[in-house]
N, C-alpha and C positions, 0 to 999 in steps of 0.2 A: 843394289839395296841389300842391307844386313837381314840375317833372318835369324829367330831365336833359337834358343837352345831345342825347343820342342817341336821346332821343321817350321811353326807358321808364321806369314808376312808381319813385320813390327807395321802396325796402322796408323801411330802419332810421330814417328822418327826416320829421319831419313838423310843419310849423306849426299850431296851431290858429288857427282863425278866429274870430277876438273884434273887437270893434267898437274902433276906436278912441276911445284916453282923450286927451285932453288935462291936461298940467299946469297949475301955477298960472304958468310960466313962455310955455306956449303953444307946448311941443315935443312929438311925440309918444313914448309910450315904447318902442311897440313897436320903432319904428327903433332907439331906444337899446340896447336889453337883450332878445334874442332868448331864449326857451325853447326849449330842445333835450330832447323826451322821445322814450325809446327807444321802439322801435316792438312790437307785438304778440309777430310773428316772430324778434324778435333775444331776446328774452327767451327766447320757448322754444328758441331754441337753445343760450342759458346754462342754462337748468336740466337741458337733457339732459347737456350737458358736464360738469354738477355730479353727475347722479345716478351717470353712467358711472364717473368716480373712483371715488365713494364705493364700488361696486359691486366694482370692481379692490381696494381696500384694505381692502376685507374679506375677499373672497376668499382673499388674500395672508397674514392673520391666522389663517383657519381650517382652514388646509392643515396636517395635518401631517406630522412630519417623527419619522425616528428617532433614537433617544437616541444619545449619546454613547457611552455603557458598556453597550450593548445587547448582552446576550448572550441569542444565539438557542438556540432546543431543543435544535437537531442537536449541540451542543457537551457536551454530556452525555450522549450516544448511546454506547455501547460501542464502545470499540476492538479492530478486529480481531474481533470476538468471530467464534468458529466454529458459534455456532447461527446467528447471521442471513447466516451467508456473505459476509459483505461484505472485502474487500479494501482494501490500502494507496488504492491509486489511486482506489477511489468513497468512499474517507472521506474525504481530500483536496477531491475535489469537491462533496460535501455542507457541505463548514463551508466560512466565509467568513473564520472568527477568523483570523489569523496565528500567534498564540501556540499557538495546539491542536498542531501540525507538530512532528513529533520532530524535524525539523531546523533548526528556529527555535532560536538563541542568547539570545533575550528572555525573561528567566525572570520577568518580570511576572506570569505566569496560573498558578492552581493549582490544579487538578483538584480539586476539592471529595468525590472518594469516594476520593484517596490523602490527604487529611487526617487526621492523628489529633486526638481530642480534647485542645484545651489547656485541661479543665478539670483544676484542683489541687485537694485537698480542704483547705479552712479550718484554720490554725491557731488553737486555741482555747488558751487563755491562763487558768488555774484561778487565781482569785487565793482566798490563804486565808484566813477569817475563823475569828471565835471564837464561842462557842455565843450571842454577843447580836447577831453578824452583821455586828459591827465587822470593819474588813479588818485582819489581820497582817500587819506590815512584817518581810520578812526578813531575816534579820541580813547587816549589806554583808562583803561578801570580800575585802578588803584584799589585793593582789598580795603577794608576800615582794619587800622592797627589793632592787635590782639591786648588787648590790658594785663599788664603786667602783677595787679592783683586784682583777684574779679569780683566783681562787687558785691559777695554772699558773706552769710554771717558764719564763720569757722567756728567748730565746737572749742571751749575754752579749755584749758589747765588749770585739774583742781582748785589749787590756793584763789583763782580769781570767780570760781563759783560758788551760788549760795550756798550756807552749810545744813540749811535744811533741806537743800535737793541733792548733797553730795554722803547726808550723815551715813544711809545705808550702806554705803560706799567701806568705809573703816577709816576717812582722813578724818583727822582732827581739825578742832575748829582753828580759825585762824582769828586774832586780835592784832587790828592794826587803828590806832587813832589818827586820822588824814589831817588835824591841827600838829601835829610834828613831826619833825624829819624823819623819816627810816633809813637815814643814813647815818644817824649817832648812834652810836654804842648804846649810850644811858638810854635811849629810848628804842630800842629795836621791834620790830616784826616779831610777835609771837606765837609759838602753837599749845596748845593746851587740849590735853585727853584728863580727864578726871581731876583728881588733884596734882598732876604732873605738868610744866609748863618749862618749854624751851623755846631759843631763838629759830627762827625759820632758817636750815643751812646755806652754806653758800649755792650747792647742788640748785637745792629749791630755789634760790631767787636766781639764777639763771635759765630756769626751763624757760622755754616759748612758749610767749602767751598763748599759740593755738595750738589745739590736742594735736599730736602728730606732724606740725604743718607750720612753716615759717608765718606770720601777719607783719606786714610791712606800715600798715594806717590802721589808724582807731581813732573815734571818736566818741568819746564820755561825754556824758550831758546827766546832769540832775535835774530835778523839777522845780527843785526853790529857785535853781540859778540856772535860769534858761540863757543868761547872757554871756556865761562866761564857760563854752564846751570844754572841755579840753583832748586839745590835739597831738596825737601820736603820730608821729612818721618818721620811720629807722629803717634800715636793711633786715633787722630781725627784733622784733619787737619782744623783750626777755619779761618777767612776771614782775620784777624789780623795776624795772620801766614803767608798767603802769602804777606802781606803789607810785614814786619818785615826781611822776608826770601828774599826779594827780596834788598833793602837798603842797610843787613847786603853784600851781595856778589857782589854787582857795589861800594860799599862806598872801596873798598879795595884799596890799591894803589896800583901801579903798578911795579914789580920789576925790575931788571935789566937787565934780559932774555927778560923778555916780553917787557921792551922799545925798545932793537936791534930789536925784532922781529914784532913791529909795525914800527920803521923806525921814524928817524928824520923828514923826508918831511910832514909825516900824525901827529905827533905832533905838528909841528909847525900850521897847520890851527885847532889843536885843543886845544891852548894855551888860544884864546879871551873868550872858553867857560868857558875854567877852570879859568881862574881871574875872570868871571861873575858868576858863581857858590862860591866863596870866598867872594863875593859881598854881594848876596841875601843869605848867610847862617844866622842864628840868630845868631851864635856863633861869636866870635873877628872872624876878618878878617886876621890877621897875623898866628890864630893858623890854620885854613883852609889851609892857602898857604905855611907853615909848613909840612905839609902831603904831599905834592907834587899831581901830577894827579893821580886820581883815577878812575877806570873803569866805570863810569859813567860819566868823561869828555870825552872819547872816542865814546857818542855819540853826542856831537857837539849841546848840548843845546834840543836835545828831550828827556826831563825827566819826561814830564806829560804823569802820568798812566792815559789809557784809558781803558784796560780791559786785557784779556785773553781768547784764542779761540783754539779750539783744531786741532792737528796737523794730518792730515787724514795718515792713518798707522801707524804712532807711539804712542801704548797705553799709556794711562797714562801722554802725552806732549803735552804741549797749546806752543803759541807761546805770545809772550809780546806784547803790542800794544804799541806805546811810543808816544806821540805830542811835 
C-alpha cells in the first residue's frame, strides 16, 4: 500500500499487488494502465449519503398538509347564540375562515343552514294515447295571420286636413275643386297664403297620405253620396292619389238605374248646378253637357275639398268634407 507524502495511510486508494506480466512486446502493463478501486470506507460513506436522501424524500412525501377548501368545525357553530354565551369577539377568535365575519365584503361563503332547498318538483309531460296505446298527435294551432295594415286611423298629411284644424300650423290653405281633373295643367291643385297663389309642387303631391307612415287602403265616403265610397288600395297611398281617386269616382255619370233611383224631383233642383259646372269646366262647354250629370252634380254645387277626417269605428274610413 502507497503512503503519502506526510507518513499517513492513503484511505480511498489503493494498488493491488499482483506479480508482474510481461507482453509479447516485453513492456510491462502495470506501468502502462494503473487500476484505481474505491477503497472500503469511501463506499460506506456513499451508501450513508444515499440512504440519508432517500430518508429526507420520503419524509417530505408523507407529511401532511391541509386542504385548500378546508373548512373546519367551528364554522358551523352558532352565531351569537344566547344558550352558549358566546360573544362577537370569541366567535371572531374561534374561526380562522375570513368569509364567516359580518364585516367581510366577499360573498363567496354561504352558510349552509340559511340555504333554502333548490329542489323543483318534475315537470311531467302526459302525452295522449288511444285505447291500442298508439300516441295522439294533437291538432297544431296555427297563430291568426298578423294584418298587414292594421285596422286604426293614421294621423293625415297636411294638404289632406282641415284648414281650420291645421291654420295654427303656418300651411296655407289648399283650393282643389273635385268636379276637374288635378291632372291638367289649366286646372291644377292650388295653394294660397294672402294674396299670393301657387300650384301644389311635385314634392307636395307625393308625400304619403299618412304623417310619417306608409297607408296601403282608404275609404272616402260623403254623406249625400252614401252609394258610391271611394276606394283606395296601392302599395303607398301618395296625397295626389287621394286628389285623383276621388275626381276619377264623382266625374262618372249617372246611369239609368241610378237616375230612377234618384227620382226626377231631386234632379231637377240639381240641374242649375250641372249647367254651372259645364260653365266653369276649361274644357268646350257642349262636350261637358254631352256627358250628361254626373255624380258630383248630385251634390248641388259643393265641390271644394276641404279635407278628410276619420270615421270613429270604422277602420281605415275618413269622411269627405265638401264647401
Amino acid at each position: 500500500m502507497k503512503k503519502s507524502d506526510h507518513g499517513h495511510n492513503n484511505a480511498y486508494l489503493s494498488e493491488p499487488e499482483t506479480p508482474q506480466r510481461t507482453t509479447h512486446r516485453g513492456t510491462s502493463r502495470s506501468k502502462r494502465d494503473p487500476i484505481l478501486v474505491p477503497s472500503k470506507a469511501y463506499l460506506e460513506d456513499q451508501q450513508e449519503k444515499l440512504e440519508a436522501a432517500a430518508a429526507q424524500r420520503q419524509a417530505s412525501l408523507t407529511s401532511t398538509r391541509p386542504t385548500v377548501h378546508e373548512i373546519r368545525p367551528s364554522a358551523f357553530a352558532p352565531r351569537h347564540s344566547s344558550s352558549t354565551g358566546s360573544s362577537p369577539s370569541d366567535y371572531a377568535q374561534n374561526t380562522s375562515n375570513p368569509y364567516d365575519t359580518s364585516r367581510s365584503r366577499r360573498g363567496s361563503y354561504v352558510d349552509p343552514r340559511t340555504v333554502s332547498s333548490s329542489y323543483v318538483n318534475p315537470f311531467i309531460r302526459e302525452i295522449p294515447v288511444d285505447q291500442w296505446g298508439r300516441r295522439i298527435n294533437p291538432q297544431p294551432v296555427h297563430p291568426a295571420p298578423r294584418p298587414t295594415n292594421p285596422p286604426t286611423h293614421v294621423p293625415l298629411t297636411w294638404p289632406l286636413v282641415d284648414f281650420s284644424l291645421r291654420n295654427r300650423q303656418g300651411y296655407p290653405l289648399l283650393y282643389f275643386d273635385t268636379a276637374f281633373n288635378p291632372r291638367m295643367p289649366r286646372y291644377p291643385i292650388k295653394l294660397k297664403r294672402g294674396l299670393d297663389t301657387w300650384p301644389l309642387s311635385e314634392e307636395e303631391k307625393e308625400m304619403p297620405a299618412g304623417l310619417g307612415m306608409h297607408v296601403t287602403e282608404m275609404w272616402i265616403i260623403h254623406k249625400s253620396l252614401p252609394k258610391w265610397p271611394v276606394h283606395i288600395k296601392l302599395k303607398r297611398i301618395r296625397v295626389i292619389d287621394v286628389f285623383m281617386w276621388i275626381y276619377d269616382d264623382y266625374a262618372l255619370p249617372l246611369t239609368a238605374q241610378e237616375l230612377m233611383e234618384v227620382g226626377p224631383d231631386y234632379l231637377n233642383r240639381c240641374r242649375p248646378f250641372f249647367e254651372q259646372r259645364c260653365r266653369d269646366s276649361p274644357s268646350w262647354q257642349h262636350l261637358e253637357e254631352m256627358k250628361g250629370i254626373l255624380r258630383v252634380d248630385l251634390l248641388r254645387g259643393k265641390r271644394i275639398f276641404k279635407g278628410i277626417q276619420p270615421v270613429p269605428g270604422r277602420p281605415a274610413t275618413y269622411e269627405l268634407l265638401l264647401d
